[in-house]
C-alpha positions in Angstrom: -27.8 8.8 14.6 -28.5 5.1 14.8 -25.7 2.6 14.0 -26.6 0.3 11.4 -27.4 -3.6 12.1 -24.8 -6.0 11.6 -26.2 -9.1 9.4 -26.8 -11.9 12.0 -25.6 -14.4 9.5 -22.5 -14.1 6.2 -23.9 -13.7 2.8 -22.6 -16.1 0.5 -24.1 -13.9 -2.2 -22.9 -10.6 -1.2 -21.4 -8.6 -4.5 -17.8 -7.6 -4.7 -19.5 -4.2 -4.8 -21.3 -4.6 -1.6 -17.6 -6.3 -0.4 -15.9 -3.0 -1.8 -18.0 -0.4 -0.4 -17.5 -2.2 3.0 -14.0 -2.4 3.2 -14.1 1.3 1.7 -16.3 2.2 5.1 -13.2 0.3 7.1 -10.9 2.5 5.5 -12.2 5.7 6.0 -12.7 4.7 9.7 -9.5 4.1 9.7 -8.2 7.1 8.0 -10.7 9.6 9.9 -9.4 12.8 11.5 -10.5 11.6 14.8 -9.0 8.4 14.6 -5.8 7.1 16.4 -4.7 4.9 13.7 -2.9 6.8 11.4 -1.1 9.8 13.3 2.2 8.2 13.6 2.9 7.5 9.8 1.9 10.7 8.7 4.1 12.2 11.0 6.6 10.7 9.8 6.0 11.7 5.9 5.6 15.4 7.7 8.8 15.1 9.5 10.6 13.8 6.2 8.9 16.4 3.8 7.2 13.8 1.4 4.4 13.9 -0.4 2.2 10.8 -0.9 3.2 10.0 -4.2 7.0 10.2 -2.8 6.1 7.6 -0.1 4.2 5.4 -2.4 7.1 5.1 -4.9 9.8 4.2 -2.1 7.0 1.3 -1.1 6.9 0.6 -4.9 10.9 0.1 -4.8 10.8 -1.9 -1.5 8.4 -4.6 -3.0 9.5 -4.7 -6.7 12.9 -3.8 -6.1 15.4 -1.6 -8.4 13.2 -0.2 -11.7 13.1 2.3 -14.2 11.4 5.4 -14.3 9.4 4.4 -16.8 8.4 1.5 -14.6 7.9 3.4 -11.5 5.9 5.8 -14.0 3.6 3.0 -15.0 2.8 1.3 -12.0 1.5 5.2 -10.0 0.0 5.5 -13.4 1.6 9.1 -13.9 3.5 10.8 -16.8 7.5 10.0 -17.3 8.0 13.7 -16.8 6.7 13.7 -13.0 8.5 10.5 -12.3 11.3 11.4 -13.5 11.2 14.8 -11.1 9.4 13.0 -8.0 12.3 10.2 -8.1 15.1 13.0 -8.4 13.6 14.6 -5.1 14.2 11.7 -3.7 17.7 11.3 -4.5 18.1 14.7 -3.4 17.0 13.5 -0.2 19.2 10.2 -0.4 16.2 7.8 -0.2 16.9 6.3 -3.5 19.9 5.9 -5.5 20.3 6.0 -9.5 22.5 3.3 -11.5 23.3 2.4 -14.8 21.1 -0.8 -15.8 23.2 -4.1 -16.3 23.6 -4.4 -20.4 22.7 -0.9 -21.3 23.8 1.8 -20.2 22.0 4.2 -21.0 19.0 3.3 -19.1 19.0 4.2 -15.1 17.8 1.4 -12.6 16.6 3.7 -9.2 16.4 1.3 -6.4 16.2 2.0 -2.3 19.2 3.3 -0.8 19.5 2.9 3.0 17.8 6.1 4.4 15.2 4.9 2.1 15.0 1.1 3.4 14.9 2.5 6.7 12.2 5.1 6.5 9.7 2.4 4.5 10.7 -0.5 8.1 9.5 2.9 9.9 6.5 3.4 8.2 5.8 0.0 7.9 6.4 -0.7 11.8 4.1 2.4 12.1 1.4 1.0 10.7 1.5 -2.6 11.7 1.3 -0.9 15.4 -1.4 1.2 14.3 -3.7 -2.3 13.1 -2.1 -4.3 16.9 -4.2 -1.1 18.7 -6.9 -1.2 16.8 -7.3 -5.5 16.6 -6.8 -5.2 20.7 -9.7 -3.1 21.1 -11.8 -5.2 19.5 -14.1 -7.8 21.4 -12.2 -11.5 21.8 -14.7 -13.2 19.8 -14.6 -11.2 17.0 -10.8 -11.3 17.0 -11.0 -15.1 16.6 -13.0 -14.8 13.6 -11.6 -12.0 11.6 -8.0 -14.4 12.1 -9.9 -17.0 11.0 -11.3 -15.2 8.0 -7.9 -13.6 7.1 -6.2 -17.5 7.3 -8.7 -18.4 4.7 -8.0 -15.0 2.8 -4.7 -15.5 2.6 -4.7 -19.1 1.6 -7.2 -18.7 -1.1 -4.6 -15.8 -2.4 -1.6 -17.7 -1.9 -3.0 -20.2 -4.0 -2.1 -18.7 -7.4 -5.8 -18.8 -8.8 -6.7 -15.3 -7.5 -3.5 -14.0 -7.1 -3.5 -14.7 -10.9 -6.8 -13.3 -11.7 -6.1 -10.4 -9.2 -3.1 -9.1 -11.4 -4.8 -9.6 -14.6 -7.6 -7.3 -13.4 -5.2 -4.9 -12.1 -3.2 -4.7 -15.2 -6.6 -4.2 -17.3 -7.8 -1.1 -15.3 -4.3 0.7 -15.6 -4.4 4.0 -17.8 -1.6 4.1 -20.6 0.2 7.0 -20.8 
């Protein structure tokens, strides 16, 4: 099978979804069977019997901090019901901790405990190793210009214009349940 060519020069015009389906291609190489990026994490969700969605909700708390069920239900898009049971596996399992909400209280806050803030510094240290590996093996030249690229990412992001735009859009597509 022939690799494809790699466009000599950047396209100022390319779409966002050329831009998608490229960083869609990066993530599947990434993700592949084959691959050695990626092994370490999941054996870590193996070794500590979660599911995805489990995982994903204790990242959700780590970022947002403590939050509802119907919060957490919300932002992974999926019905009170299974929230309401996923987050109860994980207090079984001490990763998160329920509490009465400040002013009302009968409404629960669930929020990291510390099995849980330690398992998401695990993961995350898992994967941050997983992208050092794969950034090494890249040519030198190359890694100058994807840190280049990823400076003027991050400062276009941080500068509130498409941050701003970026959760509007995000919001929008969101089913309501």
């Amino acid at each position: 099978m022939m690799k494809p060519s790699l466009p000599s020069t950047p396209t100022a015009d390319a779409s966002a979804k050329v831009i998608v389906e490229r960083m869609g291609r990066v993530m599947r190489l990434l993700n592949r069977p084959a691959s050695h990026y990626g092994g370490e994490g999941l054996a870590i969700m193996q070794r500590s019997w979660l599911t995805y969605p489990q995982v994903v909700t204790l990242f959700v708390l780590h970022r947002r901090g403590a939050s509802t069920v119907c919060e957490i239900a919300d932002h992974l898009n999926l019905s009170r019901g299974a929230t309401s049971h996923l987050v109860d596996r994980l207090v079984r399992k001490k990763l998160v901790a329920r509490s009465e909400a400040e002013g009302d209280r009968r409404y629960k806050r669930v929020s990291l405990a510390a099995r849980g803030k330690v398992l998401v510094d695990r993961l995350n240290r898992s994967r941050l190793t997983e992208f050092s590996n794969l950034i090494t093996a890249l040519p030198p030249e190359f890694r100058g210009e994807f840190n280049q690229f990823l400076e003027r990412l991050t400062m276009t992001l941080e500068d509130g214009k498409q941050s701003t735009k970026i959760a509007g859009a995000r919001a929008s597509t969101r089913r309501k349940i």
